[in-house]
C-alpha positions as CSV (number, residue, x, y, z in Angstrom):
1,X,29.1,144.7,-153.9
2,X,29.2,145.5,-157.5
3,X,25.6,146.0,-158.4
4,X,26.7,145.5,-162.3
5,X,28.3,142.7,-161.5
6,X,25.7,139.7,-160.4
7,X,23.0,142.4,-163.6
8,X,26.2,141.0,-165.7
9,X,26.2,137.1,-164.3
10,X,22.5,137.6,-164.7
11,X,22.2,138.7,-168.1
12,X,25.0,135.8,-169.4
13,X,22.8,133.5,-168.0
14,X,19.6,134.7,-169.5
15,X,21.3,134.8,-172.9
16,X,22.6,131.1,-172.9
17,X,19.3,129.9,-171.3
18,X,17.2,127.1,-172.8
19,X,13.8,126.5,-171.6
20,X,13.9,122.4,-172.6
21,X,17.1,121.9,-170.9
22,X,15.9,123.5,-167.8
23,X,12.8,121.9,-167.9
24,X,15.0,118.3,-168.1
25,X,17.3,119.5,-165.6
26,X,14.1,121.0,-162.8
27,X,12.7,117.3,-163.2
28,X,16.4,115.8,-162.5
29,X,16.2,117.4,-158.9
30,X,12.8,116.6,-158.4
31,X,11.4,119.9,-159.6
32,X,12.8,121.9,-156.1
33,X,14.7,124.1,-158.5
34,X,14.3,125.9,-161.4
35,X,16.8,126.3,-163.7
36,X,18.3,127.7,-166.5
37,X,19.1,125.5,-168.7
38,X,22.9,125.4,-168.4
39,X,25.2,122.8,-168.5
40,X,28.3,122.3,-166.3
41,X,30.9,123.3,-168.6
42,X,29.3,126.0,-170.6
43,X,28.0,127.5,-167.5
44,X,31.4,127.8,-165.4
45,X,32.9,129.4,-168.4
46,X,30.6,132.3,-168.0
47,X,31.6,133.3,-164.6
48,X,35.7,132.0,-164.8
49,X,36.3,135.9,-165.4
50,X,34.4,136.8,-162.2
51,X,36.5,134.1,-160.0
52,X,39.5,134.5,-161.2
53,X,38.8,138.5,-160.5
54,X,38.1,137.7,-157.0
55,X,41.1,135.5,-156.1
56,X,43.6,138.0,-157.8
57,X,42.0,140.3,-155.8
58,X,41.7,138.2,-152.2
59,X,38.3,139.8,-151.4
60,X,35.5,137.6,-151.6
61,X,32.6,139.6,-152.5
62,X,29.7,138.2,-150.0
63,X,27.2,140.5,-150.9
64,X,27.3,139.2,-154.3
65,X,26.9,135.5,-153.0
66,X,24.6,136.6,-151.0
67,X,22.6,138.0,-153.7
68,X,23.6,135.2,-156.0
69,X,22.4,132.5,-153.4
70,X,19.1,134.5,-152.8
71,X,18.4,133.6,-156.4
72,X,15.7,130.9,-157.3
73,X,17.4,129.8,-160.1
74,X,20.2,126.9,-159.6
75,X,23.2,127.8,-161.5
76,X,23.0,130.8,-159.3
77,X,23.8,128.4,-156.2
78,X,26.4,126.5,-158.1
79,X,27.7,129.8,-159.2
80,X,28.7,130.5,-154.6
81,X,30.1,127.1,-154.9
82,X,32.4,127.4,-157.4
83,X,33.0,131.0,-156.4
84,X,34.5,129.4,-152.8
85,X,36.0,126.7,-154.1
86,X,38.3,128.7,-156.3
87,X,38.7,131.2,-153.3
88,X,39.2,127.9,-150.8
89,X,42.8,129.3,-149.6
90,X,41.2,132.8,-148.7
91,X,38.5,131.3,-146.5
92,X,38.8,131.4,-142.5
93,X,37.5,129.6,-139.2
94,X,35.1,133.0,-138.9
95,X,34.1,132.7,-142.4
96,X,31.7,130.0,-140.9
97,X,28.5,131.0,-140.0
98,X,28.5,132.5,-143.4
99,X,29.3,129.5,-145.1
100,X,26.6,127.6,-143.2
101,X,23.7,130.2,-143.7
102,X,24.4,129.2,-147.6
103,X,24.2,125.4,-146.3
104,X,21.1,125.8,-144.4
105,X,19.5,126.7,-147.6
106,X,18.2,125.6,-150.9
107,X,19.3,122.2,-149.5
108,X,19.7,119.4,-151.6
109,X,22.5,116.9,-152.3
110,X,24.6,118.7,-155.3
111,X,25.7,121.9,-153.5
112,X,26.0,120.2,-150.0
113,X,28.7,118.3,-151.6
114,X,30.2,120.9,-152.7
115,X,30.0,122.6,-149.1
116,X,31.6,119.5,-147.4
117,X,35.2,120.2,-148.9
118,X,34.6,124.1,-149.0
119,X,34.2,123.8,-144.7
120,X,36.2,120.9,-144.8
121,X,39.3,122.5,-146.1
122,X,39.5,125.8,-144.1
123,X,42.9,124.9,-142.6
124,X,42.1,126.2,-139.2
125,X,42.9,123.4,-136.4
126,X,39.0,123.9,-134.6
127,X,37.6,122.4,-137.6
128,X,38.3,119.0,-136.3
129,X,35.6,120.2,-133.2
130,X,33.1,122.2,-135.7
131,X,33.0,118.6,-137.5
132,X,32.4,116.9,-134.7
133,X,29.4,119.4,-133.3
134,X,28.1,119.2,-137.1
135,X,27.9,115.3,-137.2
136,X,25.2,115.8,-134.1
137,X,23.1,118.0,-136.0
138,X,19.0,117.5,-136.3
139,X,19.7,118.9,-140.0
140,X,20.5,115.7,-141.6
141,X,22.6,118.0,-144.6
142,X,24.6,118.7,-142.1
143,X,25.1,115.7,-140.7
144,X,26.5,114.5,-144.3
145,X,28.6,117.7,-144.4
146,X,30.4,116.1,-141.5
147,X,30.8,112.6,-142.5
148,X,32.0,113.3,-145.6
149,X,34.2,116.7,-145.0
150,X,37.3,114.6,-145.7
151,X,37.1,113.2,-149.0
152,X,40.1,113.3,-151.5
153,X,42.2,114.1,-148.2
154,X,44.0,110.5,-148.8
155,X,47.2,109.7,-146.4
156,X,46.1,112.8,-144.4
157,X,43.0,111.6,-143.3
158,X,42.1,112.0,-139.4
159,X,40.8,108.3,-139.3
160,X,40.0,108.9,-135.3
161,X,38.0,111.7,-136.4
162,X,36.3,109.7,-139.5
163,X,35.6,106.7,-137.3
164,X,34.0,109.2,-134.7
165,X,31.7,110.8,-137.0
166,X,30.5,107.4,-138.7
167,X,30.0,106.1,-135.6
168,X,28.0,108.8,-134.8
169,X,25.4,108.1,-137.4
170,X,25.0,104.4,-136.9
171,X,21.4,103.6,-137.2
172,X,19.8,106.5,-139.2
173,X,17.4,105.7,-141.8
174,X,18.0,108.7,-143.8
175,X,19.6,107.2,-147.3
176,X,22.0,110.4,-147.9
177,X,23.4,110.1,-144.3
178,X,23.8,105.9,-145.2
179,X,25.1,106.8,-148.8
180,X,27.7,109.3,-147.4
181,X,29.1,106.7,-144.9
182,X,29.6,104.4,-147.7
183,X,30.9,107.2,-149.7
184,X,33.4,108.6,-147.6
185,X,34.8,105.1,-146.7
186,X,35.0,104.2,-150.4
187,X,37.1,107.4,-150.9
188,X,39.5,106.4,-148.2
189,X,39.9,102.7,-149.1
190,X,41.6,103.7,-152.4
191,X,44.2,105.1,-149.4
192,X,43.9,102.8,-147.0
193,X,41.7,99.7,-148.0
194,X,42.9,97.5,-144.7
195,X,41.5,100.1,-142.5
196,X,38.3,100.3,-144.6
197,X,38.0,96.7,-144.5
198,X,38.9,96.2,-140.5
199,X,36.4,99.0,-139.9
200,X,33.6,97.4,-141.7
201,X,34.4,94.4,-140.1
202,X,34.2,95.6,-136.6
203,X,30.9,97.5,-137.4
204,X,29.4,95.1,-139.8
205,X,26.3,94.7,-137.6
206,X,25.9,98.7,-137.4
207,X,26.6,100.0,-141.0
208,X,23.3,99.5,-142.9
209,X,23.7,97.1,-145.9
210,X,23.9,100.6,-148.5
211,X,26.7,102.1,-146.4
212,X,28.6,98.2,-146.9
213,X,27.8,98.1,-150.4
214,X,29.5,101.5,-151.5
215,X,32.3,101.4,-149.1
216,X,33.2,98.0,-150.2
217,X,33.1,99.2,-153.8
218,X,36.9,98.9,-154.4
219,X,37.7,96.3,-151.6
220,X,36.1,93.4,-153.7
């Protein structure tokens, strides 16, 4: 890694910082961050230079995610996300356990969906059966990494494998696994909204009543 580089990433956050905002922003995520003070836009502008860098280059720098991602501050974290989803087409199947050490960690819902498209979308035909190991998880993250790993995938969809997954999480009480099955049908009933509605229908009595309401979002 490029010492000077993530000193650089550093010190543009630092000098864009603002103490109220990250204050605001902390109490957004139920104070398990701490932030900068950074909002979306203005903060992927200071790093475009450093991801366009890398995907000219076709090296992703892991040391500097690493270090990034080690980081108590949040942008850091969204800073690996957007880093690997602009370098999405140089990521492989042995990329993985990499990818999921960052998952594992500083869990909370706004980088693990951004981690359910980065796995999602490593074209590699074993992801199907990483998916499927995933939606058995005790990690409940991980478990929503799988259920919702293909969203925006539209007439390409692996509706077997969607059904599968779902149908492995029937009866959780966990509200982001229950959220994410709603989700991810909702996404795919813009596709395919007979499917959506058949497969509610045959599983009305298993879906809990927040995984009906959001899937059916579009269907009413």
């Amino acid at each position: 890694m490029n010492e000077h580089l993530f000193t650089l990433l550093e010190k543009r956050f630092e000098n864009v910082s603002d103490a109220d905002k990250a204050k605001q922003m902390s109490a957004y995520m139920r104070n398990l961050f701490s932030f900068y003070g950074i909002k979306t836009p203005e903060r992927r502008l200071i790093y475009k230079d450093i991801i366009k860098e890398a995907k000219k280059s076709k090296i992703i720098d892991w040391q500097l995610l690493d270090k990034a991602w080690q980081s108590p501050k949040r942008e850091m974290h969204y800073f690996v996300c957007d880093y690997l989803k602009g370098c999405q087409k140089l990521l492989i199947y042995e990329d993985i356990p990499h990818l999921l050490s960052f998952a594992k960690t500083n869990q909370w819902w706004d980088t693990i969906d951004h981690f359910d498209r980065i796995l999602g979308r490593i074209n590699d035909p074993r992801i199907k059966e990483f998916m499927i190991d995933l939606s058995h998880s005790d990690d409940f993250w991980l478990r929503r990494i799988a259920i919702d790993h293909q969203l925006g995938a539209k007439d390409k969809t692996d509706t077997e494998l969607l059904a599968l997954i779902i149908c492995q999480n029937f009866g959780s009480q966990e509200f982001f696994i229950n959220k994410a099955i709603g989700w991810s049908l909702r996404d795919y009933s813009k596709t395919n909204p007979e499917w959506v509605r058949n497969f509610i229908k045959e599983h009305k009595s298993q879906l809990a009543p927040l995984s009906i309401r959001e899937a059916s979002k579009y269907l009413n």
